[in-house]
C-alpha positions, 0 to 999 in steps of 0.5 A: 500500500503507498501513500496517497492524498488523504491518507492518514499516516504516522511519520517520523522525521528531522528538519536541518536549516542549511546556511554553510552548515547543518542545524536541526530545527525540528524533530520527533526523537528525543535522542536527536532533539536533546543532542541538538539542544532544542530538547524541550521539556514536556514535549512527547517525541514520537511519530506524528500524524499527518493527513496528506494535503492538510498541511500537517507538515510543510506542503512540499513534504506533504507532497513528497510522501505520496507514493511511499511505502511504510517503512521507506525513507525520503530526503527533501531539500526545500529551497526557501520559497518552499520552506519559509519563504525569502527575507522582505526588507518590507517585513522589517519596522521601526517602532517607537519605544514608547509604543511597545511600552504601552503595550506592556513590552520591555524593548530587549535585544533578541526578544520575541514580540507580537504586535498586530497578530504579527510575530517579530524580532527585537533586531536593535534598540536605540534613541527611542526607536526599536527594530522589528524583524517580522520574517521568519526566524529560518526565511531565506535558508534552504531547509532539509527534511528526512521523513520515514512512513512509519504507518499507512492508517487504513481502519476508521478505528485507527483515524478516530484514535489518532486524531484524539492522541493529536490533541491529548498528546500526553495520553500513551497510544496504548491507552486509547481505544476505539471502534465504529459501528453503523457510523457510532464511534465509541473511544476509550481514555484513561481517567488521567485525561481529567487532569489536563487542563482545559480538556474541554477546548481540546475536546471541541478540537477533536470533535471539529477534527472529526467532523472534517476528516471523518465524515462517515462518524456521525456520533463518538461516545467519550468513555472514561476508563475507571479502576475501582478499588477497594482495601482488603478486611483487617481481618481477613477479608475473602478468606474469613467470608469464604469460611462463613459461607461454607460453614452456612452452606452456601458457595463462595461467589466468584470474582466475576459475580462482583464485578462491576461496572469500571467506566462513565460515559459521556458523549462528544459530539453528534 
């Protein structure tokens, strides 16, 4: 099976931006990122789901995937048109110190602003006046991408899982599970995802993500997986009951006869 366009796939890859030597920008191992010195704290280093065509990745490397294999590896060099575009002189601004003062910025060197929705680099500072470089930090650079198909997902099941793990990244895929049937989806979670906060905004991102990429799921029911347990007698507990019951004539009821319900239920969106 190869890759085509809106194909959902795990890929594993590493960015370099090339100017007379090679730097790593971007990642998804850890060993890669820690050795390059972007290793940030918090950040899950793991294959990472791209749906092609949907600029998950940069288009060219979205592009470049079909026709791959699971398991085959490509390199990619972007020239900076394709990458982050070239620098425009346009793009860089003078403002008045006064200005970011009034917008609560301390005008330093090499800090990162927002200004008008607009991301920019404090270039220079002086008599008043502050330098803005609005272009991307890596604008004008060639950019090198080595990917690796690592999967080709193929079952509704699969997708539905996926697209929840995108927004609840710190949830071990192992630990999400989900079926369809007739267009009702059902997707397991551990209880952990009650400690993420503002679970309920990345919930409507999951179900805005279902509703565009997966229109045959009509309904998803969120179960949150629950273990109940319960200390053991003093005094004995099952062995003490076991005797009381035989010494009644009666039979020592199984584990299965107790056991009971482990999950709470609540739909995500219809």
């Amino acid at each position: 099976m190869k890759v085509e366009e809106g194909s959902f796939v795990l890929v594993s890859y590493t960015a370099w931006v090339l100017n007379g030597e090679e730097k790593v920008i971007d990642t998804t191992f850890e060993e890669v990122a820690r050795e390059a010195g972007i290793y940030r704290e918090g950040t899950v280093y793991e294959p990472e789901l791209v749906i092609v065509g949907e600029n998950f990745l940069l288009e060219p490397v979205e592009k470049a995937l079909i026709g791959m294999e699971e398991g085959e590896e490509k390199e990619i060099i972007l020239e900076p048109k394709d990458a982050f575009g070239e620098r425009d002189p346009k793009k860089i601004r003078i403002l008045s110190a006064r200005e970011l003062v009034r917008r609560n910025i301390i005008p330093r060197v090499g800090e990162e602003v927002e200004i008008n929705g607009q991301r920019g680099r404090i270039i220079r500072v002086g008599a008043g006046r502050v330098v803005i470089d609005f272009n991307h930090p890596y604008a004008g650079r060639r950019v090198k991408f080595r990917v690796k198909v690592e999967k080709i997902l193929t079952e509704l099941s699969e997708k539905l899982a996926e697209l929840f793990h995108r927004w609840f990244r710190g949830i071990p895929r192992g630990e999400i599970k989900a079926s369809v049937e007739d267009g009702n989806a059902t997707l397991e979670t551990p209880v952990t995802i009650l400690g993420y906060e503002g679970a309920h905004i990345l919930i409507q991102g999951f179900v805005r993500d279902v509703e565009k990429y997966l229109e045959e799921i009509k309904k998803v029911d969120i179960v949150i997986a629950l273990e109940v347990r319960r200390p053991e007698s003093e005094t004995g507990g099952a062995g003490e009951a076991s005797e009381h019951a035989e010494a009644a004539g009666g039979e020592t009821p199984s584990s299965e006869e107790h056991a009971e319900p482990s999950q709470a239920a609540g739909g995500a969106g219809e």
